[in-house]
C-alpha positions in Angstrom: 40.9 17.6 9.3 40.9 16.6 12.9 43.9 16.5 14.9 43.5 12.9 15.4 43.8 12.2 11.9 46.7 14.6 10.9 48.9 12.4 13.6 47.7 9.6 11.9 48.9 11.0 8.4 52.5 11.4 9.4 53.5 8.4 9.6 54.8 8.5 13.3 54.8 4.7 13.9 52.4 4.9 16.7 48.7 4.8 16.6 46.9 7.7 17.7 45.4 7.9 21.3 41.6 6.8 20.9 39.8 9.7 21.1 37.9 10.5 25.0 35.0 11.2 23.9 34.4 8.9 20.9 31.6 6.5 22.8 29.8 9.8 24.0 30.0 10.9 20.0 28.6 8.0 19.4 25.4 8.1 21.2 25.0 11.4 19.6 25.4 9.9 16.5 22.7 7.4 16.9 20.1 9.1 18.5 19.7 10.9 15.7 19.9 7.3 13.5 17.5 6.4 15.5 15.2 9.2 15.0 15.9 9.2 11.0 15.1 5.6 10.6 11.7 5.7 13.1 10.8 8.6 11.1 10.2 6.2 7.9 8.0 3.7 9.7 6.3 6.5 12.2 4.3 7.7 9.8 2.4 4.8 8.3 0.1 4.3 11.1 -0.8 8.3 11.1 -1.3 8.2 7.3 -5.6 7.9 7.5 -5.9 10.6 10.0 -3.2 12.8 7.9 -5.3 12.1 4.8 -8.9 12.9 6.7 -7.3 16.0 8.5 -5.2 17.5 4.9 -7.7 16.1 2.6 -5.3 13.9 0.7 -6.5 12.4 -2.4 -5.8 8.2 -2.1 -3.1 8.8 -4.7 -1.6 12.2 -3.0 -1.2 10.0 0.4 1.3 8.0 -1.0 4.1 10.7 -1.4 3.6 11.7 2.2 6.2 8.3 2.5 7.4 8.5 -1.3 8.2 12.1 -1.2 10.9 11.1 2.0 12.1 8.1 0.3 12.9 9.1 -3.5 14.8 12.4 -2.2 16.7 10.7 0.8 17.4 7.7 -1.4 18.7 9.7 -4.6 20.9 12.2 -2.6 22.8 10.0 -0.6 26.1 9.4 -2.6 25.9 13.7 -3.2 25.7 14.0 0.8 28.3 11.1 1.2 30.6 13.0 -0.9 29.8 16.7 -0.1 30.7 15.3 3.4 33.8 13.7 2.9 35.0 16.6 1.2 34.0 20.0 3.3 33.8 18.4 6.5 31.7 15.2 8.2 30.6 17.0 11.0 29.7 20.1 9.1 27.4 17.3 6.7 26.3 16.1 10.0 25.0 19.6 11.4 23.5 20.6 8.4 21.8 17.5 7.7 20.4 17.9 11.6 19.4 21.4 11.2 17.4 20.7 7.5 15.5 17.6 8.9 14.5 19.4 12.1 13.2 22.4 10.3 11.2 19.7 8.1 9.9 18.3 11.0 8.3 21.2 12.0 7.2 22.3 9.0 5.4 18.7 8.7 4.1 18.8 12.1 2.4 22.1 11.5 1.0 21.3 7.6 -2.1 23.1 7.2 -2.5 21.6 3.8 -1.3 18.5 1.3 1.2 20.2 -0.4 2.7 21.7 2.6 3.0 18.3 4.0 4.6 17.0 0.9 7.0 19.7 0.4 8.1 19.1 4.3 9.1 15.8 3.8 10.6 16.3 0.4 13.1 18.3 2.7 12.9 15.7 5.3 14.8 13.2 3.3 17.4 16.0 1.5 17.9 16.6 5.7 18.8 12.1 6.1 21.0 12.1 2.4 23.3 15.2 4.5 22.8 13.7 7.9 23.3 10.0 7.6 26.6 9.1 5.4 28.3 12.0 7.5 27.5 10.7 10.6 27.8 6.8 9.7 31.5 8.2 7.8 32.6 9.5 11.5 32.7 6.0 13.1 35.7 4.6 11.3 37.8 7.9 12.1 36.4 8.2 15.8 37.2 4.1 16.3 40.2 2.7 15.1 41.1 0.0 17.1 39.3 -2.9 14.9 37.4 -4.4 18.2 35.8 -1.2 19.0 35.1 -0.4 15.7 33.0 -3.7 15.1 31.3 -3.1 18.3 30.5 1.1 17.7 29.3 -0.2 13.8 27.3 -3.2 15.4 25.2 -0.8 17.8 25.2 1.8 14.7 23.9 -1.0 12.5 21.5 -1.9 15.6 19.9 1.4 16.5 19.0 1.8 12.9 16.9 -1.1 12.7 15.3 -0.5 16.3 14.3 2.8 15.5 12.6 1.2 12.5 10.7 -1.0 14.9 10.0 1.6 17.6 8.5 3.9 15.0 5.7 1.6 14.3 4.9 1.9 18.5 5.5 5.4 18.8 3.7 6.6 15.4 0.2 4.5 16.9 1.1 6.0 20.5 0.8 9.6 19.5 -1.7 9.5 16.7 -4.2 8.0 19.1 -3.4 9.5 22.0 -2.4 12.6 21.4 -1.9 14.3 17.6 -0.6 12.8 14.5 1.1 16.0 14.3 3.2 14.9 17.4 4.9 12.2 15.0 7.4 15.5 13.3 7.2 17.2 16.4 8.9 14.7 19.0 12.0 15.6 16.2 12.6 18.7 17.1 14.2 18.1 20.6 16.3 15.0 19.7 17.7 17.7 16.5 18.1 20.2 19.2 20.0 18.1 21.6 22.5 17.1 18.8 23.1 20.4 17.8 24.1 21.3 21.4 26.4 18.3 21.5 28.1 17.7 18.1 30.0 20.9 18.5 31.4 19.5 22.0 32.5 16.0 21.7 32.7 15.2 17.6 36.1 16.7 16.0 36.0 17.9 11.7 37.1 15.4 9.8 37.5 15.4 5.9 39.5 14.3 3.2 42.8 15.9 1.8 41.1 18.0 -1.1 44.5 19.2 -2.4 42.7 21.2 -4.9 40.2 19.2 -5.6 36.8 20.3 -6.8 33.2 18.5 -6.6 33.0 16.5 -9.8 29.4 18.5 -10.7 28.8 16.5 -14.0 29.3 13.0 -11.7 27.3 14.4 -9.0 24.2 15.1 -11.2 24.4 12.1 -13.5 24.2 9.7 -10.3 22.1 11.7 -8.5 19.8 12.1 -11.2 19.8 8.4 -11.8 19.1 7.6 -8.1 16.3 9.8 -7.9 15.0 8.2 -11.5 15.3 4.6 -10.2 13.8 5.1 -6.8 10.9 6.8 -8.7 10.3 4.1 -11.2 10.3 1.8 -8.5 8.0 3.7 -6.2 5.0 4.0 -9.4 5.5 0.2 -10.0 3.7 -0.2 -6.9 0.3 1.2 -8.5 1.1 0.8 -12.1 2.4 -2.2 -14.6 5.9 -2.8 -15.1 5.8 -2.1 -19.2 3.9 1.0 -18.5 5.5 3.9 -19.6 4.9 5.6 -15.9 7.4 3.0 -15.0 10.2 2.0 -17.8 10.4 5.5 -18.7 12.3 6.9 -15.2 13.7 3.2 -14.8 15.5 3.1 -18.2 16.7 6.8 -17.7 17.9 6.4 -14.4 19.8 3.5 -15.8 21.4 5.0 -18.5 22.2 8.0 -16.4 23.8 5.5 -14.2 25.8 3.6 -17.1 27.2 7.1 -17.8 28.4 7.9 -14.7 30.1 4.7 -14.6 32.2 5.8 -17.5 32.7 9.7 -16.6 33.9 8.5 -13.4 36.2 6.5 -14.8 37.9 9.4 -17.3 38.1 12.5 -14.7 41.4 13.2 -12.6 38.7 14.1 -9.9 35.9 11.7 -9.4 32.6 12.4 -7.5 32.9 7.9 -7.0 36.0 6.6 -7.3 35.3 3.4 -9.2 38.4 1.7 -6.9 35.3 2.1 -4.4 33.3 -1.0 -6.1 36.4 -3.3 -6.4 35.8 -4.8 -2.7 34.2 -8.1 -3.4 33.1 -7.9 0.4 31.5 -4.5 0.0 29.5 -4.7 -3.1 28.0 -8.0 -2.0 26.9 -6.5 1.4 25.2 -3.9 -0.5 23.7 -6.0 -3.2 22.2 -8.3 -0.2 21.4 -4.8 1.9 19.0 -4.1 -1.1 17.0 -7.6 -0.7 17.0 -8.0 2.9 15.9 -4.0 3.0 13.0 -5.5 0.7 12.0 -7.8 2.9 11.8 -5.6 6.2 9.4 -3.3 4.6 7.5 -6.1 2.9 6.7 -7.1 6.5 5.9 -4.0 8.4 3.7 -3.1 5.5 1.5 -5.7 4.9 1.3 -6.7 8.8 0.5 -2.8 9.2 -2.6 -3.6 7.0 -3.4 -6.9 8.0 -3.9 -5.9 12.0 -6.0 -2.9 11.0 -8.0 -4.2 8.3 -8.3 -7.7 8.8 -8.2 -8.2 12.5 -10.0 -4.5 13.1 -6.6 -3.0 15.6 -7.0 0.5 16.4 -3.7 2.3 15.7 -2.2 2.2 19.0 -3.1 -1.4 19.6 -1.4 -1.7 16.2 1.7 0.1 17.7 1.7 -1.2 20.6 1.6 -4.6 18.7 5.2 -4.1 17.5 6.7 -4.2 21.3 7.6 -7.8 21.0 9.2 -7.2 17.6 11.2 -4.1 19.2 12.1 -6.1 22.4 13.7 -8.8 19.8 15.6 -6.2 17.8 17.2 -5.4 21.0 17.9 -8.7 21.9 19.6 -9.4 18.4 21.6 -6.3 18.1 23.2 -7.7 21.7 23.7 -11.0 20.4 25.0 -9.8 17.0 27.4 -7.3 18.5 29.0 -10.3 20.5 29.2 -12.6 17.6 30.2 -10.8 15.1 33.6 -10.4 16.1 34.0 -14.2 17.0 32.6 -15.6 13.7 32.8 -13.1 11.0 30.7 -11.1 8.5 30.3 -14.3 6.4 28.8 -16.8 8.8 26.4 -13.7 10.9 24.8 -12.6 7.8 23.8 -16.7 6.8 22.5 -17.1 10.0 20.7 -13.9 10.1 19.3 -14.4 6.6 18.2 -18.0 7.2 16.9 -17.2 10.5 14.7 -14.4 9.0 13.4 -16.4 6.2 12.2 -18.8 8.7 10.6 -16.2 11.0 9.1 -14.9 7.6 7.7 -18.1 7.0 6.7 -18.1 10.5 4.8 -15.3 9.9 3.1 -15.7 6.9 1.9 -19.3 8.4 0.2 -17.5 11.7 -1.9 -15.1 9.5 -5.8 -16.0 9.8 -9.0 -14.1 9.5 -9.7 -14.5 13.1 -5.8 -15.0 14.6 -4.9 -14.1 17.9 -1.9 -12.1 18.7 -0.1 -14.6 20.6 -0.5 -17.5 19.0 -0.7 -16.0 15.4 1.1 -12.8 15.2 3.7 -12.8 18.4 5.5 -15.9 17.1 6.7 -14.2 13.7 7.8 -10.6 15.3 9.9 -12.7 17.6 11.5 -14.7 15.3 12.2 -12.0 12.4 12.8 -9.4 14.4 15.4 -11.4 16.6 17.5 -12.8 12.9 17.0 -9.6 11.5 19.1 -7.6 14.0 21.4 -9.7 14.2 22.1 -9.3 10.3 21.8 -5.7 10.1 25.4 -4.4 12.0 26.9 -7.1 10.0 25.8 -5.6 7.0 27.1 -2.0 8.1 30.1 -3.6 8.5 30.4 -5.7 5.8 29.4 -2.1 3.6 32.5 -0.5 5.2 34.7 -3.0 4.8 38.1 -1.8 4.1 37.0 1.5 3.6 39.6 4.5 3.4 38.8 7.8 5.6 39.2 9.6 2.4 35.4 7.8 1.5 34.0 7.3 4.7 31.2 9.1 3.8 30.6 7.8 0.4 30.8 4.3 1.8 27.6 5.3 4.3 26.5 7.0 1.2 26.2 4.0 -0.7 25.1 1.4 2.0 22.2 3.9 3.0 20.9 4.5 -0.8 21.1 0.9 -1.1 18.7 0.4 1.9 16.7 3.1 0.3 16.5 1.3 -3.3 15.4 -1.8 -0.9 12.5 -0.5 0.4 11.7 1.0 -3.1 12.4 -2.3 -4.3 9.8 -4.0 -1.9 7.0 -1.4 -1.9 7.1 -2.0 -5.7 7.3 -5.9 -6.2 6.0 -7.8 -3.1 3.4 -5.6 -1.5 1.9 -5.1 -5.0 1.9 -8.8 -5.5 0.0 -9.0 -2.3 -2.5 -6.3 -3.4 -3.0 -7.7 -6.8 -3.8 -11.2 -5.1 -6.3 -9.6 -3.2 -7.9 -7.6 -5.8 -8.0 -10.5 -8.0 -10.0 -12.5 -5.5 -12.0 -10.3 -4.4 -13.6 -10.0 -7.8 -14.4 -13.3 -8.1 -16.4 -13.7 -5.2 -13.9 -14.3 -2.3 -14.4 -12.0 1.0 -12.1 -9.7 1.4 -10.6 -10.5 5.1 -10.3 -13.8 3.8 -8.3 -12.6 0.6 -6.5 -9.8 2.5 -4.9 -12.9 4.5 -3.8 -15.4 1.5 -2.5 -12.3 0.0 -0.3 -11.2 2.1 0.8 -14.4 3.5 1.7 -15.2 0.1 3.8 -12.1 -0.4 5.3 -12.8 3.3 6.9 -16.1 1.4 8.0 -15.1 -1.6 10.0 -12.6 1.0 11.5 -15.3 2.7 12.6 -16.8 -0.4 14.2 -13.9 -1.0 16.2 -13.9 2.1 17.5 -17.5 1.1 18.6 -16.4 -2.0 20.7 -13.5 0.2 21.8 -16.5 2.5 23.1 -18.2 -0.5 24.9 -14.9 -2.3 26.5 -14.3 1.4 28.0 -17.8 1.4 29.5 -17.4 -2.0 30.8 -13.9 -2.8 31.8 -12.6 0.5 35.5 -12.8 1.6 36.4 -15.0 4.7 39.1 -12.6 6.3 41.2 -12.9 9.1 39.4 -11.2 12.2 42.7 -11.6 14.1 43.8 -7.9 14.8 47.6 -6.9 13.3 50.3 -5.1 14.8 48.9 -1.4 14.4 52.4 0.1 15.0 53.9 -1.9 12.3 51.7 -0.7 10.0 51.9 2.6 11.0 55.5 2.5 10.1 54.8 1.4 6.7 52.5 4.2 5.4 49.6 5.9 4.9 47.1 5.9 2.4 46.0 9.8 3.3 45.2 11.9 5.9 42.6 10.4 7.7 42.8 6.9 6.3 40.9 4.4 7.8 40.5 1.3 5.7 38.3 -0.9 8.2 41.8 -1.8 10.2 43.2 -1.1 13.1 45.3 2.1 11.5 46.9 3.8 8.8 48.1 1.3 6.6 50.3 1.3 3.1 48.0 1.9 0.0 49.3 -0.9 -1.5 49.1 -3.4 1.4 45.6 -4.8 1.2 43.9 -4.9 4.9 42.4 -7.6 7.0 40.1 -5.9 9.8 38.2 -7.7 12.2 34.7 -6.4 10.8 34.7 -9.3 7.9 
């Protein structure tokens, strides 16, 4: 436990002096955000010239991205937890030093399964890394201004280095090595090795005995990894194929009964109390469709510029500059707004915005388009709406979350990005594909179906982002984003050591809290 923490625990009636070094931390922390989320778009412009170079059957290429998503996506609660209870920053390091030694392993495949293996380990190194690091921010900020503004560049960096990826990934493969895509890890790894140790203090939860619920842990681990999978071959096989309902069903029952061990043992892996935040399971329930949505887009218009308009991949890449440049205006805007409006009213205009620039999108796709008039119009718009939604989702997922599960609250929102992507890979871009393969076999070209297809796919996603508009309007809380006498509340309590419930201190655990993030 950090020292900052135990002086919070007592019950001294003052707040602890912000750490010196918590905005320093914090760029540590997201550079290496950064780098996990650009790794899951970097490598989709790379993946022909990994397939020609490793000799990749068509079906073997796709767990090159599957193989990262299903093992980062079903061991994120596990790392949120294993975190929160040995140590964050020990989650944090370990998570660094697994995903850099995946990198490198990646970067120097001399074969298919080598590369799969490598980023099988790749996304254990993002389930250890991730909730550890995103469950530091509410102990390192606790004044509730700086908090909103550290989660809002968090929530920020994350979807820019999703952006950037797509720009670095065509840089590198065609100017340099595909290889150079794990590589460039190594050094951002290295540098946060150096640094953690200097400016980021241990923090965990009170264990008091406690012991990792290991029945808990598999069950929802298990059902994660069973879901995610289920989801991922529903992208190249029928929904009532056994391929599909079989790991889907399972995970689901497997996730029913973790819902009722969890809610028997003295000790549980997820405290069900965890789920009983109106505000924080919507945010996550709408994380999953606007998550959809994101990759829906960066797929398909991946495709479309290399197929149908003939891009090389770095004129793809650098394609995505305009779409980058908007993220970074967004995440300013959204940091600013945020704490003026609320969580509420941000993600509704985000969502609606992004339906539009969606819709946008899907209406500037032609056989022959040009970039400007066709393509530019849509990354602006989308790109711009969907930053400013994503820090408001972070902290909308944290919302009144204790320091006791700040790392299965990180846990929970990343999986639920993961299940997204999952979630779009296997509904909307097959819809797309299936368009297109339809058509093409009665007589249409295939540029010309390529385009109706996934322009078609590019609205149903925008539809989807209405329907997250509308669930934002009508199950999130409107709370108070007036901060409360932190001193007075420090007198009253504290909910355990390292409490941090999304306010601006320790507060009573059973005083509900109004934080500024919502």
């Amino acid at each position: 436990m950090s020292k900052l923490e135990k002086e919070a625990s007592a019950g001294s009636g003052v707040l602890p002096a912000p750490d010196p070094q918590r905005w320093m931390a914090l760029g540590v922390l997201t550079a290496m955000q950064f780098m996990l989320m650009m790794d899951v778009t970097v490598v989709n412009i790379a993946l022909p010239h990994i397939q020609d170079n490793l000799h990749f059957s068509v079906e073997g290429l796709a767990w090159v991205v599957n193989g990262y998503v299903l093992t980062a996506g079903g061991f994120l609660l596990l790392g949120g937890r294993l975190a929160d209870m040995y140590g964050r920053r020990l989650g944090f390091v370990a998570g660094v030093l697994v995903f850099g030694a995946a990198s490198a392993v990646c970067g120097a495949a001399a074969n298919s399964s080598m590369m799969v293996s490598g980023r099988f380990v790749q996304g254990l190194g993002e389930a250890l890394a991730g909730p550890a690091a995103l469950g530091l921010i509410p102990v390192l900020f606790r004044d509730p201004k700086e908090r909103t503004k550290a989660l809002g560049i968090w929530g920020g960096m994350a979807a820019l280095g999703s952006a950037v990826g797509s720009v670095v990934g065509g840089s590198l493969t065609d100017l340099v090595s595909w290889r150079w895509i794990f590589f460039i890890n190594i050094p951002v790894a290295l540098f946060a090795l150096v640094m953690v140790p200097r400016v980021i203090p241990e923090s965990r939860m009170s264990r008091d005995g406690k012991r990792i619920d290991v029945i808990g842990a598999i069950a929802a681990t298990g059902g994660l990894v069973a879901v995610v999978y289920g989801l991922l071959k529903a992208a190249d096989a029928p929904w009532g194929s056994g391929r599909v309902l079989a790991p889907l069903l399972g995970g689901l029952v497997l996730l029913a009964f973790t819902a009722v061990w969890e809610s028997r043992v003295p000790d549980p892996m997820i405290p069900l109390r965890f789920f009983t935040n109106r505000t924080r399971v919507t945010s996550n329930g709408v994380s999953v469709l606007s998550l959809a949505a994101f990759y829906t887009y960066a797929f398909l218009l991946t495709l479309y510029l290399q197929e149908v308009l003939g891009y090389s991949p770095l004129k793809t890449g650098l394609s995505y500059i305009p779409f980058t440049l908007a993220i970074g205006v967004g995440m300013g805007v959204s940091t600013a707004l945020m704490p003026r409006i609320g969580v509420k009213a941000t993600l509704a205009i985000a969502f609606l915005g992004s339906a539009g620039g969606l819709a946008l999108a899907a209406g500037g796709l032609a056989t022959h388009a040009s970039f400007v008039g066709g393509i530019m119009p849509g990354l602006l718009v989308y790109g711009f709406f969907n930053a400013v939604g994503y820090p408001a989702l972070t902290n909308g997922a944290l919302h009144q979350v204790t320091g006791q599960d700040a790392g299965l609250g990180s846990g929970v929102q990343t999986a639920m990005q993961q299940v997204g992507a999952s979630l779009g890979l296997a509904t909307l871009v097959p819809l797309a594909l299936r368009y297109v393969k339809h058509h093409v076999a009665h007589g249409t070209t295939a540029p010309v179906a390529e385009t109706h297809g996934y322009a078609l796919a590019l609205r149903v996603a925008a539809v989807v982002l209405v329907a997250a508009a509308v669930l934002a309007v009508l199950l999130l809380e409107k709370v108070d984003a007036k901060p409360r006498d932190a001193a007075a509340e420090a007198t009253a309590g504290s909910d355990g050591p390292g409490s941090t419930d999304g306010s601006d201190g320790p507060r009573s655990s059973g005083t509900p809290a109004s934080p500024a993030t919502a």
